[in-house]
C-alpha positions as a printed Julia matrix, in Angstrom:
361×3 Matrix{Float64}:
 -38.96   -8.16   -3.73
 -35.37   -7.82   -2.79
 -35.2    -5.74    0.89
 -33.14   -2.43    1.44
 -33.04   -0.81    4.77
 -31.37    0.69    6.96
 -29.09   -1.01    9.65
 -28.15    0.16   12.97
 -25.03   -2.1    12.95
 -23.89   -0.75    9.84
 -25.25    2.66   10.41
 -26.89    3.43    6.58
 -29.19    1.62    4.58
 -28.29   -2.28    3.04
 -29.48   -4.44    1.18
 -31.08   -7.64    2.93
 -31.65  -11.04    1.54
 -30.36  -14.67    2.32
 -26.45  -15.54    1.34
 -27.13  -17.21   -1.6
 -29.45  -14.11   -2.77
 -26.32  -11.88   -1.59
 -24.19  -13.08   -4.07
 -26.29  -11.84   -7.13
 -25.08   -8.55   -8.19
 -27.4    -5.74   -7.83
 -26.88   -4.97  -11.66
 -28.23   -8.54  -12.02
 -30.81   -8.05   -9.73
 -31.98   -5.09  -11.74
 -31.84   -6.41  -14.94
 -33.59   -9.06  -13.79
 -36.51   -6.78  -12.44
 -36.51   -4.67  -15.71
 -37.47   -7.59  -17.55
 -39.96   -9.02  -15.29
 -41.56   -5.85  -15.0
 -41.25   -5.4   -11.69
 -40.43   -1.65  -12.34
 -40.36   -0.2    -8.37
 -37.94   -2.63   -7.55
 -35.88   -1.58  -10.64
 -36.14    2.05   -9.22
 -35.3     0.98   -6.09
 -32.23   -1.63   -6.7
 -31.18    1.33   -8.97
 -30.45    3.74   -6.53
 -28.77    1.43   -4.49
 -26.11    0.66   -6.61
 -24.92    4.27   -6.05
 -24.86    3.44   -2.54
 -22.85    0.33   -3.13
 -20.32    2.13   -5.33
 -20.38    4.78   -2.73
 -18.42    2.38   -0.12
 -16.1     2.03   -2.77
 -15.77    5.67   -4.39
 -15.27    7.06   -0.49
 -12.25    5.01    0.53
 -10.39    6.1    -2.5
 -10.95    9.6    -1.8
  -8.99    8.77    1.67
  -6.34    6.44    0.45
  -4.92    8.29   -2.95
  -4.44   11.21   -1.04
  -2.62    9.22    2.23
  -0.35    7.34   -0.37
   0.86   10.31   -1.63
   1.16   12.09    1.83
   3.01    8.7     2.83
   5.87    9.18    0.34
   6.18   12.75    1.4
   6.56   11.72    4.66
   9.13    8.95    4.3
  11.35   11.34    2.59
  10.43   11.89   -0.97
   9.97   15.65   -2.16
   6.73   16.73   -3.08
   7.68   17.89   -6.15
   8.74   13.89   -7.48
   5.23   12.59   -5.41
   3.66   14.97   -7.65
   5.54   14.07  -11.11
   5.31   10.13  -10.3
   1.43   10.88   -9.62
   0.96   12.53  -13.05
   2.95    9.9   -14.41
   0.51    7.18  -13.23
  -2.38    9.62  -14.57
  -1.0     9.82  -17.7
  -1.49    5.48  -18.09
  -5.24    6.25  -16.68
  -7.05    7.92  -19.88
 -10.17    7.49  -20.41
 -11.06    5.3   -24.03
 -11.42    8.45  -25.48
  -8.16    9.95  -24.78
  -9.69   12.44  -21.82
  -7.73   12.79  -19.04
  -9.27   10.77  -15.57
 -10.7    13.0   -13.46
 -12.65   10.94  -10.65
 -15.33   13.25   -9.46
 -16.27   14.47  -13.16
 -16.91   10.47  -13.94
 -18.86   10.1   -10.28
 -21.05   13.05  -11.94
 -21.11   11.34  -15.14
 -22.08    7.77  -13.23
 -25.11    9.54  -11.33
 -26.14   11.21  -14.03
 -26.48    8.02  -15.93
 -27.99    6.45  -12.69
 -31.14    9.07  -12.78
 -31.24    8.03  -16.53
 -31.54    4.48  -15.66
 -34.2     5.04  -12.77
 -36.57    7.99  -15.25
 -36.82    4.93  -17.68
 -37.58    2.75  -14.88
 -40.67    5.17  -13.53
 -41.71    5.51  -17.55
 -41.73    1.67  -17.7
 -39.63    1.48  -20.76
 -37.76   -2.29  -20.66
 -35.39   -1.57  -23.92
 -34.37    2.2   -22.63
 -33.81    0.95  -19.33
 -31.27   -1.8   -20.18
 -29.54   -0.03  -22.3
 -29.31    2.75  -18.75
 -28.08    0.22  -17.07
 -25.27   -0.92  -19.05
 -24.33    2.7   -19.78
 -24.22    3.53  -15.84
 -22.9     0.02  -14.75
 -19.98    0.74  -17.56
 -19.35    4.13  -16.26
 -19.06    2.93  -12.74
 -16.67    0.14  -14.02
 -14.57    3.11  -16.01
 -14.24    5.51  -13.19
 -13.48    2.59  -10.14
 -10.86    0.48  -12.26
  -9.06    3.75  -12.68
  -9.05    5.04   -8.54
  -7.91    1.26   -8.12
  -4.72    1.15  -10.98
  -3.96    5.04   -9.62
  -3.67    3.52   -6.07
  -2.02   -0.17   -7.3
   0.37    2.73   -8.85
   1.3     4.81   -6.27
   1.46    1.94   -4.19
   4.39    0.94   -6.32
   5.82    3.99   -6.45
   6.49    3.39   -2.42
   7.69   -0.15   -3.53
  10.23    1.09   -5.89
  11.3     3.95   -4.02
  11.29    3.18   -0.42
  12.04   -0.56   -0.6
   9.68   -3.86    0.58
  10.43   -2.87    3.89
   8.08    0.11    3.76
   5.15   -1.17    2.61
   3.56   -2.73    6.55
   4.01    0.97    7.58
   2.62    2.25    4.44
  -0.62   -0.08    5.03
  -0.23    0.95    8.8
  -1.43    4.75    7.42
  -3.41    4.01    4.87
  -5.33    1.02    6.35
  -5.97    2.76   10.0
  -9.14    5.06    9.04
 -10.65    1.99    6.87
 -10.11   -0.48    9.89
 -11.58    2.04   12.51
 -14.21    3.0    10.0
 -16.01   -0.54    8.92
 -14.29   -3.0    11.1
 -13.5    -2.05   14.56
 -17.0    -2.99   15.13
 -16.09   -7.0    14.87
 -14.36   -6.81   17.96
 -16.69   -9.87   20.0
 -15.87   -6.9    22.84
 -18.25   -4.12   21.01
 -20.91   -7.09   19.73
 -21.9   -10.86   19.56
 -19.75  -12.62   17.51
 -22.93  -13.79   15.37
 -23.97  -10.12   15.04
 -20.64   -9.19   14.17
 -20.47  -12.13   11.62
 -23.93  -11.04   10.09
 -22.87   -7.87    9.71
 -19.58   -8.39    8.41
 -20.67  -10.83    6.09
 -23.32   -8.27    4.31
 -20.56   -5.27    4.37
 -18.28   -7.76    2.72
 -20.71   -8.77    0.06
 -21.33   -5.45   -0.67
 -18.32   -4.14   -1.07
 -17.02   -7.39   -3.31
 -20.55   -6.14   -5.55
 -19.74   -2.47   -5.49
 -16.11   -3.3    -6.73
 -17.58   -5.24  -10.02
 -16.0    -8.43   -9.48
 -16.39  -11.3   -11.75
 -15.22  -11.69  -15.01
 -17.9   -10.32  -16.77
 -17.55   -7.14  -13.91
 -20.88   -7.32  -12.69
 -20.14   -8.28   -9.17
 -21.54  -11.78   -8.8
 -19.49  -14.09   -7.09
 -19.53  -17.6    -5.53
 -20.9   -17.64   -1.68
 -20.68  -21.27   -0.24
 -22.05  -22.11    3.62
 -20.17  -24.83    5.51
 -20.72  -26.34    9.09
 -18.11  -23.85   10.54
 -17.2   -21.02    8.12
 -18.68  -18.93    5.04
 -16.08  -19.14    1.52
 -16.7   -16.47   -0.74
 -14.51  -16.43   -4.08
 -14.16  -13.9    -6.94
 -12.94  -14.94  -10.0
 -11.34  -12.38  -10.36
 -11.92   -9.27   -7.44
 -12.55   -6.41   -9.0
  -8.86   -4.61   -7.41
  -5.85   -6.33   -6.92
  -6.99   -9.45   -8.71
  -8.22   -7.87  -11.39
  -4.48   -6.15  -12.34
  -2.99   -9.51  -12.46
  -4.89  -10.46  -15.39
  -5.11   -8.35  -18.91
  -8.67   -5.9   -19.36
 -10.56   -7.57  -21.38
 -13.33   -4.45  -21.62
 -10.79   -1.88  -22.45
  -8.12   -4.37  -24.41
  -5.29   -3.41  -21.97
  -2.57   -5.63  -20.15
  -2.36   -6.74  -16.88
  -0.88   -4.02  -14.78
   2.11   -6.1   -13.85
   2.94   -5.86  -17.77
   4.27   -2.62  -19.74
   3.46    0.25  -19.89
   2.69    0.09  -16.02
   5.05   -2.55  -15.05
   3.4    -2.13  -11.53
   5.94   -5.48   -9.59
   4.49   -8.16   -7.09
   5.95   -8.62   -3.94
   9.94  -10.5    -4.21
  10.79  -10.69   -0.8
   8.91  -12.9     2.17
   6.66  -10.71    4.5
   3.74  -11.2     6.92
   1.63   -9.51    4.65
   2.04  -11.96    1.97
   2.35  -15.15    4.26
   5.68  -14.57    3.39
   5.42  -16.15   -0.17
   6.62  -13.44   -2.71
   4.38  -13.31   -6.07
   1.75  -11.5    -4.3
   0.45   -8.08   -5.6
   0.79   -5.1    -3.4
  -2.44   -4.2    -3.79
  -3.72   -7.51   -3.0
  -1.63   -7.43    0.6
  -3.76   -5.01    1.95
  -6.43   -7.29    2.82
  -4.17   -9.24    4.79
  -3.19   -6.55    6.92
  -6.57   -5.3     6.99
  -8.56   -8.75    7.55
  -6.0   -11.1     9.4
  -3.01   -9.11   11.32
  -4.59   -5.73   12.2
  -8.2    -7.83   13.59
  -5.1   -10.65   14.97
  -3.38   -7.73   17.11
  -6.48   -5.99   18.42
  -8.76   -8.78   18.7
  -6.95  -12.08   18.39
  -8.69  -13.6    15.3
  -8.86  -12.83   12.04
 -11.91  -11.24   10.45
 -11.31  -12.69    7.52
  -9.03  -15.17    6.4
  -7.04  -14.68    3.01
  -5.87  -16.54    0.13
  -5.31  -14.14   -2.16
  -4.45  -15.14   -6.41
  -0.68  -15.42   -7.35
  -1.3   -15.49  -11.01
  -3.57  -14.24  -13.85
  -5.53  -17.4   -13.8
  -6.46  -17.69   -9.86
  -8.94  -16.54   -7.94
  -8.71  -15.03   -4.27
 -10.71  -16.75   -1.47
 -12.03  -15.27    1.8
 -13.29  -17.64    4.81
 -15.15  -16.39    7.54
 -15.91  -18.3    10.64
 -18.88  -18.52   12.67
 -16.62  -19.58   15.56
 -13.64  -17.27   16.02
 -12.39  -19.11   18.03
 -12.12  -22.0    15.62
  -9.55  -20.41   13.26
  -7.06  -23.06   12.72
  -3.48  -22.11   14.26
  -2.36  -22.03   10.46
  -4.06  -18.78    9.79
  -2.02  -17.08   12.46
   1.45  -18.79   11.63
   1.73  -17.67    8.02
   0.73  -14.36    9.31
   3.56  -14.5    11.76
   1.58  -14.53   14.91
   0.46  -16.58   17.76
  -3.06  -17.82   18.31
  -3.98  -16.49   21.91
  -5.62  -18.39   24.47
  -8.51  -15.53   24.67
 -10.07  -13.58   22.35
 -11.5    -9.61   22.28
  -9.52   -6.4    22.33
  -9.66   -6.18   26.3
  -7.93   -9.37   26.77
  -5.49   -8.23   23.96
  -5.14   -4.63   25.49
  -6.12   -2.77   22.27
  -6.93    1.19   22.95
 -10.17    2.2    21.58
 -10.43    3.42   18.02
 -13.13    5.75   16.61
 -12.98    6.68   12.64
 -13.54   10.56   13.38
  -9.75   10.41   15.22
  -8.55    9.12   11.99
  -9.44   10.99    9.13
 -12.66    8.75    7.04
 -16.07   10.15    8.07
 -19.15    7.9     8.04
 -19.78    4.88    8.9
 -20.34    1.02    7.51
């Protein structure tokens, strides 16, 4: 019986298991109970996966709408933000020519998700795996689309503000996320292996609620060394995913017309200062490595993100943060420091509610 409840780290409900249990999707999970008959746990794993695509759904909400407010602010009239913005709509359809609207597919997605769970309680195997594919497809539909529409505008800063904008464009976008799920892994706030626990199970969520794999079902690989955890996603369900073409929905890779959405041409911190990287990919880097780096003095999580259609992007976390190799910090452009936690670094105090992303996790 797989475990969901509630966390005080995290502050919300989670689901529990070992690591190599963790990196079995929950749409696996339920399938898997459908068919055993193990109908509560169905139910249960069901409802769930709303929470998981929750995490997901949330920090879209906050980062489409600081993108745009970003290129307003650096300049750009509100009236072009708002015609580039419709432009990028316009690419997002849905299959059957309907315009994307994000919070008429969430409806759509929990509506299918009570679907899925009333076939569960009636105990009917063939109705219920059909539910699931119909929600878990509507999910994928609706979350593909918030990712290309922020890959887009993200471009849209690119090509109209230069690679020199982008850090400060991650800078406000990337603050209320950081404050919000990962301020916490400061060895300051918590015990590193607490921290590590947690971060590990947020992270496997997340990498689940984002569909990644290439079937989009958000299983991944999860392998346990002496001295780290490597989890890799072949491809993420984001930024790796637009590097390669849909094959669900038949269209190109984003990189490709009609979206023509570039990679990264000039050397930066936030691609280790090889170009070929995605924009939307960078973000983890600032995110995982440099903003933990400056306000902690480790990395979270350390990066290797794809460079191509056929790779896949790697995280490694260690158990020791004091053991990242100096290597992780140089391509990053920093320093390893001789102590770790935000005190010795000097870091102010963050809390999410200052910075716009309610909730916690």
């Amino acid at each position: 019986m797989t475990e969901i409840a509630f966390s005080e780290m995290v502050g919300r409900r989670i689901r529990l298991g070992s690591w190599e249990d963790q990196r079995i999707s929950t749409y696996r999970k339920i399938r898997g109970a459908i068919e055993d008959g193990r109908w509560d746990e169905a139910a249960a794993l069901g409802h769930y996966f709303v929470d998981e695509a929750q995490v997901c759904f949330a920090i879209y909400r906050q980062w489409l709408g600081d993108l745009t407010g970003f290129l307003e602010a650096r300049g750009v009239p509100a009236e072009e933000v708002a015609r580039a913005d419709a432009a990028i709509l316009e690419l997002l359809v849905m299959p059957d020519g309907t315009p994307f609207d994000p919070r008429r597919e969430w409806a759509h997605f929990l509506a299918d998700n009570e679907r899925l769970v009333k076939w569960c309680h009636r105990e009917d195997r063939a109705a219920a795996l059909e539910a699931l594919d119909t929600m878990k497809e509507t999910w994928r539909r609706c979350h593909d689309r918030d990712a290309d529409h922020a890959c887009g505008l993200m471009n849209e800063v690119k090509v109209r503000l230069g690679e020199g904008a982008i850090a400060a464009m991650f800078e406000h976008v990337l603050l209320p996320l950081f404050a919000w799920r990962y301020e916490k892994f400061d060895i300051d706030a918590h015990p590193w292996d607490e921290g590590l626990e947690t971060l590990m199970l947020v992270g496997c969520e997340a990498m689940r609620g984002h569909l990644v794999g290439p079937e989009r079902t958000g299983d991944f690989e999860l392998e346990e060394t002496d001295d780290r955890f490597i989890l890799r996603f072949d491809p993420c369900g984001t930024g790796g995913r637009t590097l390669r073409p849909d094959a669900i929905e038949g269209t190109p890779a984003r990189t490709e017309p009609p979206f023509e959405w570039a990679v990264s041409e000039e050397p930066h911190s936030w691609n280790h200062f090889e170009p070929g990287v995605c924009i939307y990919c960078a973000h983890c880097m600032v995110l995982q490595e440099e903003m933990p780096i400056d306000r902690f003095g480790y990395p979270v999580r350390v990066i290797d993100p794809p460079r191509g259609a056929g790779e896949r992007c790697q995280w490694q976390l260690f158990k020791d943060p004091a053991a990242v190799p100096e290597e992780y910090y140089t391509r990053v452009g920093r320093d390893k420091p001789s102590t770790l936690g935000s005190r010795a670094r000097g870091a102010a105090p963050l809390t999410a509610g200052e910075h716009g992303l309610p909730g916690t996790g």
